[in-house]
LOPAMAR-163725 format. One record per residue (C-alpha): x, z, y. Coordinates in nm, 4 decimals. Last residue first. Example, Ala and Ser with C-alpha at 12.3 -4.5 7.8 and 13.67 -1.06 7.14 Angstrom:
BEGIN
         u         w         v
    1.3670    0.7140   -0.1060
    1.2300    0.7800   -0.4500
END
This chain:
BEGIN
         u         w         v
   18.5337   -2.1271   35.6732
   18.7713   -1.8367   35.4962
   18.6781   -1.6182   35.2387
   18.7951   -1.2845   35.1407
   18.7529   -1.0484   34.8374
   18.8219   -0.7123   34.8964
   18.7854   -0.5140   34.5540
   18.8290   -0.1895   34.7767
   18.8538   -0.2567   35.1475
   19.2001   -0.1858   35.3351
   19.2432   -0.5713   35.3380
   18.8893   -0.5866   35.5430
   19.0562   -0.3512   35.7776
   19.3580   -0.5182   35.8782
   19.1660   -0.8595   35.8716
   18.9184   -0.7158   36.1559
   19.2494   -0.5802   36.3260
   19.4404   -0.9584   36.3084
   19.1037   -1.0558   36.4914
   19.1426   -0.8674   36.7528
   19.2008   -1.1628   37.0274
   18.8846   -1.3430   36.8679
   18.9415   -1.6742   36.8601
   18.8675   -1.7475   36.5121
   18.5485   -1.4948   36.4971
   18.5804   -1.2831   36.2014
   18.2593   -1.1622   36.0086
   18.3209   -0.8424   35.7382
   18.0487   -0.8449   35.4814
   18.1067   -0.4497   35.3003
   17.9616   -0.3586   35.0097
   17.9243    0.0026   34.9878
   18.2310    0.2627   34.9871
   18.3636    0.3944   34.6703
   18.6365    0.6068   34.7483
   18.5285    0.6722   35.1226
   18.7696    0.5225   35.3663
   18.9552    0.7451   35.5953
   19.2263    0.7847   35.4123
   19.2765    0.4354   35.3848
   19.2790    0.3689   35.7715
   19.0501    0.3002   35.9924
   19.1187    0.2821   36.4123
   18.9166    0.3549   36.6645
   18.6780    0.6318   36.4966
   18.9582    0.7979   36.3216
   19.1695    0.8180   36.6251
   19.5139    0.5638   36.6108
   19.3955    0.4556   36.9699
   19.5004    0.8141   37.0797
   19.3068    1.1471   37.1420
   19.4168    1.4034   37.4142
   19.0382    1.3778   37.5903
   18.8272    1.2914   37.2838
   18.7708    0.8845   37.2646
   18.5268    0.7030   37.4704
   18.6661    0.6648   37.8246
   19.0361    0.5536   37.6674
   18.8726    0.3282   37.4163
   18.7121    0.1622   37.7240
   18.9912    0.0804   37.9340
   19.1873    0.0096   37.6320
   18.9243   -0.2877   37.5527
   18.9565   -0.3951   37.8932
   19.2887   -0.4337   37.9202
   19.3222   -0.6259   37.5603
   19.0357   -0.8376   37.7505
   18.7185   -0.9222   37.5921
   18.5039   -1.1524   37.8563
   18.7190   -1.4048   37.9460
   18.8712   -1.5221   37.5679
   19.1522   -1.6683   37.5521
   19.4053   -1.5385   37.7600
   19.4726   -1.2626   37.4786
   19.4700   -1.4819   37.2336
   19.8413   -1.4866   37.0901
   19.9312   -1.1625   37.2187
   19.6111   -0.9895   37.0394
   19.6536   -1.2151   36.7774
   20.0277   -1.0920   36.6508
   19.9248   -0.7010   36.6700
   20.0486   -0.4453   36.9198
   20.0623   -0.1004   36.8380
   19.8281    0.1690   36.9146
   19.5565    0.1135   36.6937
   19.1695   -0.0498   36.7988
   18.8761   -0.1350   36.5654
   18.6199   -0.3149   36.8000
   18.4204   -0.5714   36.4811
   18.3587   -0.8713   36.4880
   18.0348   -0.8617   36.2989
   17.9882   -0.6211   36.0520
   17.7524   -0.6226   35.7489
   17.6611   -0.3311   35.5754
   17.5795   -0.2891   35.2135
   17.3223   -0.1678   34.9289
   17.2509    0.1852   35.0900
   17.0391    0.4261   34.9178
   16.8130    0.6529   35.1042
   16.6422    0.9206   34.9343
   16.7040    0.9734   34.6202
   17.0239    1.1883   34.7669
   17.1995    1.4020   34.4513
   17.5553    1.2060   34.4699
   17.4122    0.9180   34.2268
   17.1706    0.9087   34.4860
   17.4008    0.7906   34.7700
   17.4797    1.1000   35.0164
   17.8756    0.9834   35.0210
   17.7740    0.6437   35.0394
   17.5442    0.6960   35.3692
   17.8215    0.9004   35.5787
   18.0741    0.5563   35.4952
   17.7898    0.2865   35.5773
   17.7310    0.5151   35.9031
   18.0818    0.5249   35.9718
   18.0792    0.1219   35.9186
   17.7678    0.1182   36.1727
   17.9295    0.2971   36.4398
   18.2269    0.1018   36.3926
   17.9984   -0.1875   36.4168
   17.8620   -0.0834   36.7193
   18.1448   -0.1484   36.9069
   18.1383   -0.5083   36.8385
   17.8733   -0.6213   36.5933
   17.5833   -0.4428   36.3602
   17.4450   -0.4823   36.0134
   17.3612   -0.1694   35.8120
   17.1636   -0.3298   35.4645
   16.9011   -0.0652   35.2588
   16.7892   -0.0481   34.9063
   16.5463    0.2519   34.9286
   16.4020    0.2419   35.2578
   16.2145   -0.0656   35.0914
   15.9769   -0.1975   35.3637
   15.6318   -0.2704   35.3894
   15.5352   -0.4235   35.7231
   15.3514   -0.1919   36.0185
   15.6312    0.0599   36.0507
   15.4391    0.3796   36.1372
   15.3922    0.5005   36.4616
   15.6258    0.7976   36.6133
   15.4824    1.1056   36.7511
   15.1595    1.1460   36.5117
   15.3843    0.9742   36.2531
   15.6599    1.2399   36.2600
   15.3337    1.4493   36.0972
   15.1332    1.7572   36.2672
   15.1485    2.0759   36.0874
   15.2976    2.2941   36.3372
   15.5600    2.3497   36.0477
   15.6143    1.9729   36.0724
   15.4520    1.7117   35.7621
   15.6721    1.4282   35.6499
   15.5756    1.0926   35.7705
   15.8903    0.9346   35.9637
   16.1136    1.1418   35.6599
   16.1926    0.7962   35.4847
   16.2859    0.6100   35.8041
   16.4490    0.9273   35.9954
   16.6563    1.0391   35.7218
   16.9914    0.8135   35.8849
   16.8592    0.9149   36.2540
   17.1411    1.1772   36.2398
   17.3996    0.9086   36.2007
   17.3526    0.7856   36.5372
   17.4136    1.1123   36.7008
   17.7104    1.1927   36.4760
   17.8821    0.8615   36.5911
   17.8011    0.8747   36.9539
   17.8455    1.3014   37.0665
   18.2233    1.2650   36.9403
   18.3073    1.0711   37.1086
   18.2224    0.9707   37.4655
   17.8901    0.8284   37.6077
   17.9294    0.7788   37.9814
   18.2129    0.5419   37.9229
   18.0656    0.3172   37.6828
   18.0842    0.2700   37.3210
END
């Protein structure tokens, strides 16, 4: 998320690289192979039993990922690619109203202001969009109905914090735990 990448070029950019890992060898028309352009990975690796994991602002990336992935999951038709989970670290959800933690820690933390995390919300969403925008803010209806596993991680003093718990309690079969 970052001012000279707005929405909605991010999200379906990233997702677009989903195939890439088991389609990296398939054969082009000009018969040359993604391999001649991009070098294989040089460990095994399952691509079929896949984990997301990201943090911040990437993490929404990565949960709409998690959310694209489970709707192509093989039981769906997709052999391809099946996703066991995604973990997300402190994650950048945003809404319009004010929650309890972002008052309570706003002073708290230096480098993640409430006025800097509108700043940049405001430079990545559409032009006419508001915090309450699909890829700022989840909601139930925007959850799949049988999304993957989901690890959410929570820092203590993290002035968004209450929105981390907001979405983990949207989560089917939530289960939390607290260190």
């Amino acid at each position: 998320m970052a001012p000279g990448s707005p929405l909605p070029c991010t999200v379906p950019s990233v997702i677009s690289l989903a195939p890439y890992p088991t389609e990296s060898g398939a054969e082009r028309n000009d018969g040359t192979t993604r391999h001649d352009e991009y070098p294989r990975v040089p460990v095994p690796v399952d691509f079929f039993s896949c984990f997301l994991a990201s943090d911040s602002a990437s993490g929404n990336i990565a949960h709409h990922m998690a959310q694209h992935w489970s709707s192509m999951s093989p039981n769906r038709g997709n052999n391809t690619l099946r996703l066991a989970g995604a973990i997300l670290i402190q994650l950048l959800f945003s809404r319009e109203e004010q929650m309890a933690a972002d008052l309570e820690l706003a002073n708290v933390c230096s480098s993640l202001t409430l006025e800097g995390v509108d700043y940049c919300w405001r430079e990545f969403l559409p032009k006419g969009a508001t915090w309450d925008h699909v890829a700022a803010c989840v909601r139930c209806r925007y959850l799949e109905s049988s999304p993957p596993p989901v690890m959410v991680v929570i820092g203590g003093f993290d002035p968004l914090k209450d929105r981390h718990v907001n979405y983990v309690e949207l989560l089917p079969h939530h289960l939390p735990w607290d260190f």
